[in-house]
N, C-alpha and C positions, 0 to 999 in steps of 0.2 A: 313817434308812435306808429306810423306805416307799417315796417314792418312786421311790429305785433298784430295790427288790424287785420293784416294779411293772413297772419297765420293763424287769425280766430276764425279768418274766413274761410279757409282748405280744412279736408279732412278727407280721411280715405275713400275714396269715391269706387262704389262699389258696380255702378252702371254707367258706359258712358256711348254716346251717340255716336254711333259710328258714321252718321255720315257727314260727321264736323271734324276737319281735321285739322290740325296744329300750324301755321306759317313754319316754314323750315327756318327763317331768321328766329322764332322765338326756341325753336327747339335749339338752334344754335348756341342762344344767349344760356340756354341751361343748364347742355356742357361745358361751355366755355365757365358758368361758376362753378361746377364738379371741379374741372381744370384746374382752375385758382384756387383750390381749398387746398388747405395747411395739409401736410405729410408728414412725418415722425423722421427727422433728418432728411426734410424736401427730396426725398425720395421718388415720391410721386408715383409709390408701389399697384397702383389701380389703372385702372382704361376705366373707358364706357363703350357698350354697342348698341348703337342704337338700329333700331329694326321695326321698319315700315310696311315689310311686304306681308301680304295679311295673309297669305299662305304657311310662310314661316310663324307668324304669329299662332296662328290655328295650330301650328303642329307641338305647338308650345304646352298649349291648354291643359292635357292631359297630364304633361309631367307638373305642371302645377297646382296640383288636386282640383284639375276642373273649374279652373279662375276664370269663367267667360270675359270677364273685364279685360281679356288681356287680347281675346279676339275682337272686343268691341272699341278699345282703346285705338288712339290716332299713330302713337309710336310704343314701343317698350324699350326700356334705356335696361343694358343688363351693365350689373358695374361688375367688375371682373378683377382681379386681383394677381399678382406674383404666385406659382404656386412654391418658392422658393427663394432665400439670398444665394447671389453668388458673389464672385469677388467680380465677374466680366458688368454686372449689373449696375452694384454701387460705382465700378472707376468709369463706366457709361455715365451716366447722371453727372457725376462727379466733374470731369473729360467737359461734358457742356456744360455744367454751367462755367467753370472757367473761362474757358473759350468765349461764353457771351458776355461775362464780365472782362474780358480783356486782360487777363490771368494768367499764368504759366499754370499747364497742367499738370496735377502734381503738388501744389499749393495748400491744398487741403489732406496733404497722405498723411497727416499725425490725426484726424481725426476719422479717415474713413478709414484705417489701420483698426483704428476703434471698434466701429463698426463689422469690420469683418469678422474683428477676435470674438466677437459679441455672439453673432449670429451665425458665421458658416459651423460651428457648433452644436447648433440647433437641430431637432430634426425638422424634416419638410414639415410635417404639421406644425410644430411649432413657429416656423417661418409662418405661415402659411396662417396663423393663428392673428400674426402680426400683423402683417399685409392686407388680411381681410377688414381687420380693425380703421385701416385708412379707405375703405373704400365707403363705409360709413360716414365718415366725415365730410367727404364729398356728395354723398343720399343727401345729408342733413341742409348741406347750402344748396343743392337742386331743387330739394324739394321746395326752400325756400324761394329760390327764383321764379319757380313754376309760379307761386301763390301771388308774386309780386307781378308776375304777366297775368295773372286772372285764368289762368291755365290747371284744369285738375288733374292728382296726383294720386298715384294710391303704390306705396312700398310694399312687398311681397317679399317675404320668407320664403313662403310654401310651395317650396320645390321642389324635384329632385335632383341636385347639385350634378349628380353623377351622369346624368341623364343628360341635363343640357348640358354640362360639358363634351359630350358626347358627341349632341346634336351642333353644336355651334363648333366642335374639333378644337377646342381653346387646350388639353394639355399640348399638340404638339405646339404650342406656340408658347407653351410654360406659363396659362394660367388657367383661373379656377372659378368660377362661378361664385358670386357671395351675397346680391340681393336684386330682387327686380323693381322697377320702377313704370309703370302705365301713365300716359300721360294722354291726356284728351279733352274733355267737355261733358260736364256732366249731364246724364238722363233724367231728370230730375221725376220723370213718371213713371221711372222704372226704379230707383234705385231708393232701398229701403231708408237708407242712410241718408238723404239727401233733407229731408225735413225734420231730423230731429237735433235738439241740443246737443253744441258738443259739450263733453263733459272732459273735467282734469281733476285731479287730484286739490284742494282747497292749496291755495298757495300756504299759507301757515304750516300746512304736513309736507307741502313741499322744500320748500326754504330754510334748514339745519342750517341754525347760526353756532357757532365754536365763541365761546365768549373767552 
């Protein structure tokens, strides 16, 4: 039950102290569970960037329709995405893990053949539709790690993609902005949020059994 405890206990934290900041071992453990999260063909199509310096963060605020949380917060984790498959990308991933399994590289070309015929097909947004999808799954076990260090959290949409791609130069490096992540301590006298019940959906409307 931990877990669950944990995550009754987090919720988007709308204000947080900025002069409490995070141990860099706990921020560490964070990524490292982004890291470990499942990928669609272990892929591992996502990064994270995480960004400390409160200058960069400030210059953040505006493209994110004025989120001060993200100036007041102790790091912002940006999970960042493929803006593309290629074939150099999947026989990379591919190339290691063999290599760490003690493998001939090569081993797996009947299914990453698959993979190719799949997607180099695709357009970029379509890739790009895919790719983003896995950086989500890694948000979901961060945020959870966070909850489980006692560490608050607040995921963020509200951006302008275009912008911080921009700002952070992630196309020449072929990828693309897909959600932000604040991570800090909450202000509990300032943040409207911070004293009310969370609320969910009644399990019963949540829980579609298939009989």
């Amino acid at each position: 039950m931990a877990l669950l405890d944990n995550l009754k206990w987090r919720y988007a934290t709308k204000a947080y102290d900025s002069t409490k900041k995070v141990d860099q071992t706990d921020i560490d453990k964070i990524i490292e569970a982004a890291r470990l999260a499942p990928t669609s063909s272990g892929l591992q199509q996502f990064r994270v960037i995480d960004i400390s310096d409160q200058e960069l963060k400030e210059k953040i605020v505006p493209i994110a329709m004025d989120q001060h949380n993200i100036a007041q917060c102790s790091h912002l984790l940006v999970f960042v995405a493929w803006d593309k498959y290629t074939e150099e990308r999947i026989d990379n991933v591919y190339n290691y893990i063999t290599d760490q399994r003690g493998l001939p590289r090569g081993r797996f070309n009947s299914y990453t053949n698959k993979l190719k015929a799949l997607y180099l097909k695709q357009t970029p947004e379509e890739n790009f539709a895919h790719t983003a999808r896995q950086a989500y799954i890694g948000l979901g076990i961060a945020l959870a790690q966070a909850a489980e260090l006692k560490v608050d959290s607040t995921p963020m949409e509200g951006f302008d993609n275009d912008a911080l791609d921009e700002l952070l130069d992630l196309r020449s490096k072929g990828l693309r902005s897909v959600v932000l992540m604040a991570i800090g301590y909450r202000d509990t006298a300032n943040d409207w949020l911070a004293s009310m019940k969370k609320v969910r959906v009644p399990k019963e409307n949540f829980d579609i059994e298939c009989k």
